[in-house]
C-alpha positions in Angstrom: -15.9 14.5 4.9 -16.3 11.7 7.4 -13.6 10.3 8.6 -13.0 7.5 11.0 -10.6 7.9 14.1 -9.0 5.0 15.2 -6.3 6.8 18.4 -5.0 3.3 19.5 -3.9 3.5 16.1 -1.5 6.4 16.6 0.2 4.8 19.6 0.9 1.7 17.1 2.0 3.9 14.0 4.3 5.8 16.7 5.5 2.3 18.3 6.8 0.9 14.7 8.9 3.6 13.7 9.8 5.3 16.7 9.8 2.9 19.7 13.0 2.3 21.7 12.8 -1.4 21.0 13.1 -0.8 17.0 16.9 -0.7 15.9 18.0 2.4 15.8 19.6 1.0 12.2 16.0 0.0 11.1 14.6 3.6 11.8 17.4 5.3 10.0 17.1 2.8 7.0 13.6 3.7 6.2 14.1 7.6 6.7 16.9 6.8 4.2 14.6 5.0 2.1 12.5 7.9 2.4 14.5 10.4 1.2 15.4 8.5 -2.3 12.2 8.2 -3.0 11.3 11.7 -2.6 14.4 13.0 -4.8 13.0 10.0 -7.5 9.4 11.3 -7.1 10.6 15.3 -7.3 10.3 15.6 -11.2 7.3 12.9 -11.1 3.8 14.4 -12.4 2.3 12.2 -9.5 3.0 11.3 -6.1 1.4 8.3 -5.6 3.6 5.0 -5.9 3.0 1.4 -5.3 5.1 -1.2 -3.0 5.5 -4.8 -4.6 7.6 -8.3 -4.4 7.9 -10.7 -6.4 6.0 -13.4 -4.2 4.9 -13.8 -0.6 7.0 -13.4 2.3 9.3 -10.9 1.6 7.6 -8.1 3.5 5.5 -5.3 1.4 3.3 -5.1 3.6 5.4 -4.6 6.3 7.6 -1.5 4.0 4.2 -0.5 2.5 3.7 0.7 6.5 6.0 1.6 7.1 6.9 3.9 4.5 3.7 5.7 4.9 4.7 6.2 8.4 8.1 7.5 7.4 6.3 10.1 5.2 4.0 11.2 7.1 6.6 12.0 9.8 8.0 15.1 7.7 4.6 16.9 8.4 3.4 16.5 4.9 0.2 14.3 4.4 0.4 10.5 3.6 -2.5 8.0 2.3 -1.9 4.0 2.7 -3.9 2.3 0.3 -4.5 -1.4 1.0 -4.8 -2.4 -2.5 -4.2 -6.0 -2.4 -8.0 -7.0 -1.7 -7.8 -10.7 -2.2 -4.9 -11.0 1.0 -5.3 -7.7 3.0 -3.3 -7.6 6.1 -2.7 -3.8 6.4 -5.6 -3.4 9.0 -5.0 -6.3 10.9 -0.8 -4.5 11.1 -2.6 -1.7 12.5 -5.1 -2.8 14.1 -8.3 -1.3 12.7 -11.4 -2.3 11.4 -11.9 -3.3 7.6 -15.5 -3.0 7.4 -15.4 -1.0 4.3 -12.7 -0.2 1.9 -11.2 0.1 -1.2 -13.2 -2.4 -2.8 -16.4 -0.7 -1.7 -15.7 2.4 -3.4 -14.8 0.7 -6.4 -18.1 -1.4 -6.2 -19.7 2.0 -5.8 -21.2 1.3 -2.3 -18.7 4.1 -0.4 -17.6 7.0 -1.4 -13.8 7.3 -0.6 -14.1 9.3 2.3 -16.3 7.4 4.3 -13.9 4.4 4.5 -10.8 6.6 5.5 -9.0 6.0 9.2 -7.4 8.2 10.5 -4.5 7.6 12.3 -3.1 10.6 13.3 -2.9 14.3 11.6 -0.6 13.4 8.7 -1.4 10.0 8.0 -4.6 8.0 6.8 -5.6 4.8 5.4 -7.8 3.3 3.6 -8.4 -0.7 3.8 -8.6 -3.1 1.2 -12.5 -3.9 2.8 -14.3 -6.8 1.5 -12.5 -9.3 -0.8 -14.5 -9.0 -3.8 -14.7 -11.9 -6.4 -13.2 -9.6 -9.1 -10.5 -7.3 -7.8 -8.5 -7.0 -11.2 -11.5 -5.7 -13.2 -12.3 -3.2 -10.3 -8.8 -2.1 -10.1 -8.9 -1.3 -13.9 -12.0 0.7 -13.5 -13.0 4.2 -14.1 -13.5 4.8 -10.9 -10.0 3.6 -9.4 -8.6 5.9 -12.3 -10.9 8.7 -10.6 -9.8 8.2 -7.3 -6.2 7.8 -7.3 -6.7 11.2 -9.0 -8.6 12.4 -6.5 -6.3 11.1 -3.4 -3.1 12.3 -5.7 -4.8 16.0 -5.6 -5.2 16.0 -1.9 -2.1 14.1 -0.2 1.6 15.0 -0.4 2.0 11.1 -0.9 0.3 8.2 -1.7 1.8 4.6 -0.9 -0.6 1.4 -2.7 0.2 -2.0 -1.4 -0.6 -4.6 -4.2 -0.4 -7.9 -4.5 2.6 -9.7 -5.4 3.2 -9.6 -8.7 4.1 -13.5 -9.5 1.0 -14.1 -8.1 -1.5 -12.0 -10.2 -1.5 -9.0 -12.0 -2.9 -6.2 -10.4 0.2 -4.6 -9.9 0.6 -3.9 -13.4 -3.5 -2.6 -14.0 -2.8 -0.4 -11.0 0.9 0.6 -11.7 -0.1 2.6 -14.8 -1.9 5.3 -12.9 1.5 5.6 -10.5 4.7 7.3 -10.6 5.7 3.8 -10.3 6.5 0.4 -8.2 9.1 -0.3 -5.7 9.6 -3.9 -5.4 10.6 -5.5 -2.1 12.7 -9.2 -1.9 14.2 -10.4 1.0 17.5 -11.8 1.1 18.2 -15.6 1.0 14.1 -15.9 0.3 13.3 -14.2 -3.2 15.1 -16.2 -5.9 16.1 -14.8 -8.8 14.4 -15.9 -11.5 11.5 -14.7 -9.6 13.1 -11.3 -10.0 13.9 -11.3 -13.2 10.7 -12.1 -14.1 8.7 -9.2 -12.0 10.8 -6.7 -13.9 10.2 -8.2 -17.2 6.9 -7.8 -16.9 7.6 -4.5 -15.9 9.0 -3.9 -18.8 6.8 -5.6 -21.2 3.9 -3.5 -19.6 5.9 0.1 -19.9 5.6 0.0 -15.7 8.3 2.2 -14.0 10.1 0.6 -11.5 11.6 3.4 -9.2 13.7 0.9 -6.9 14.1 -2.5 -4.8 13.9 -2.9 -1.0 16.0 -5.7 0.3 15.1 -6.7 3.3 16.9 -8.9 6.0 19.9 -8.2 4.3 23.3 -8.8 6.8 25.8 -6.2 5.5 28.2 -8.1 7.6 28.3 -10.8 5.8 30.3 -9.4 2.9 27.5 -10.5 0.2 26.6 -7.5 -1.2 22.9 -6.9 -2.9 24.0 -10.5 -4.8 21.3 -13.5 -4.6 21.9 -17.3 -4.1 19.8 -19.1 -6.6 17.4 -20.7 -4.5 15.0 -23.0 -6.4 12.2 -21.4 -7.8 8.9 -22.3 -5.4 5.3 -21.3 -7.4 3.5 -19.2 -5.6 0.0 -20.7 -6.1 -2.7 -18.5 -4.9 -3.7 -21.1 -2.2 -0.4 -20.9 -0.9 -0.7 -17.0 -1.2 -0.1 -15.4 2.3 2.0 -13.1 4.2 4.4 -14.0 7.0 3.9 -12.1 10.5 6.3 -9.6 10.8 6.1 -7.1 13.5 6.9 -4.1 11.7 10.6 -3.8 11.6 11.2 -6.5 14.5 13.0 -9.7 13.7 14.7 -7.9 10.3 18.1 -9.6 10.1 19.6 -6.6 9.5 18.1 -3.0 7.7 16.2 -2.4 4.8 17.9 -0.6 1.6 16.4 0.9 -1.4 18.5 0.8 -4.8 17.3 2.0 -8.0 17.3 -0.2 -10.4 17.5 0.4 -14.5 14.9 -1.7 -16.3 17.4 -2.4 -19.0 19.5 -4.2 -16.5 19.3 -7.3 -13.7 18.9 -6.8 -10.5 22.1 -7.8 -8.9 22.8 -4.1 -8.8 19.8 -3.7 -5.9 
């Protein structure tokens, strides 16, 4: 199995979760995130899950790292999937190649285990690689069917970052072969209609939504998980890209993980 070691890459994973110059809040709040997910994934058939938001901006990527990094900390093995191939970023957060990836083994160039990095003992990654010019129709592919079976056999976790959702679908073709999607908005930034309609669609397409990250949420300020109704900006694909976040620095406050009913809004997140 040949596997790529990247070790500037540990001292980065070990820097955003660990570092004295992340919050101690922020550390706690994703260890806390953490364990809901495991209790919500305990009776799952499958522990592979993918990390969402409505639109741009509001920091999957960012969680999708972090979470990976948060599971991989209890000792048990943890995969990060960069599954949003039309706007990767999660190599350039950790600073390794993307030479080949996830769109090479679906293109049937790689096998998996050629593209993995390795970033330390309990956690690897595969990138998105290079952006092909039809990512929903390799995402809904026999072969990503095969290997997230594959990678769910032979990692304690699996955390897929996909695109946002209001700006294509691939979420929903990939959310189908996951125990489900966490969806991550940011406070005073997502706007609710934008919401609403990521878990409609959830809904409509029989996807599981296991919970919401809010991020840059101030508990101070007496708000709650309620949302001001900004006015709705479209998320064209040419405006499609991710703000620079420095995984876990600059959050206004922690992140938080609710779980949400499908039946219901999401003023409860």
């Amino acid at each position: 199995m040949a596997i790529k070691s990247k070790t500037d890459s540990k001292q980065t994973a070990m820097n955003i979760s660990e570092s004295r110059h992340v919050p101690f809040a922020v550390v706690e709040a994703y260890k806390a995130i953490r364990t809901n997910l495991t209790f919500l994934l305990a009776t799952s058939e499958t522990k592979v899950f993918g990390i969402t938001s409505p639109g741009e901006g509001e920091g999957k990527s960012t969680t999708s790292v972090n979470m990976a990094i948060a599971f991989s900390q209890l000792g048990d093995k943890a995969l990060l999937i960069d599954a949003d191939m039309r706007k990767s970023s999660i190599h350039k957060k950790l600073k390794i190649e993307n030479n080949a990836g996830l769109s090479n083994v679906l293109a049937g160039f790689n096998n998996y285990s050629e593209v993995i990095t390795r970033i330390n003992d309990t956690f690897d990654v595969i990138t998105a690689g290079q952006m092909p010019p039809n990512p929903s129709e390799l995402l809904g592919s026999a072969r990503f069917k095969e290997l997230v079976e594959t990678v769910g056999r032979e990692y304690s976790y699996v955390i897929m970052d996909t695109p946002p959702m209001d700006v294509v679908t691939d979420a929903l073709v990939i959310a189908p072969h996951t125990a489900g999607l966490v969806l991550v908005v940011k406070d005073h930034v997502t706007p609710t209609d934008a919401i609403n309609r990521a878990i409609e669609a959830a809904k409509f397409a029989n996807i599981n939504i296991l919970g919401a990250v809010m991020n840059a949420a101030n508990p101070k300020s007496g708000r709650g998980y309620g949302y001001r109704k900004y006015g709705y900006r479209k998320y064209g694909y040419r405006k499609y890209g991710y703000s620079k976040y420095g995984y876990g620095y600059g959050y206004g406050s922690t992140p938080t993980l609710k779980q949400t009913e499908q039946s219901e809004t999401p003023n409860q997140q």
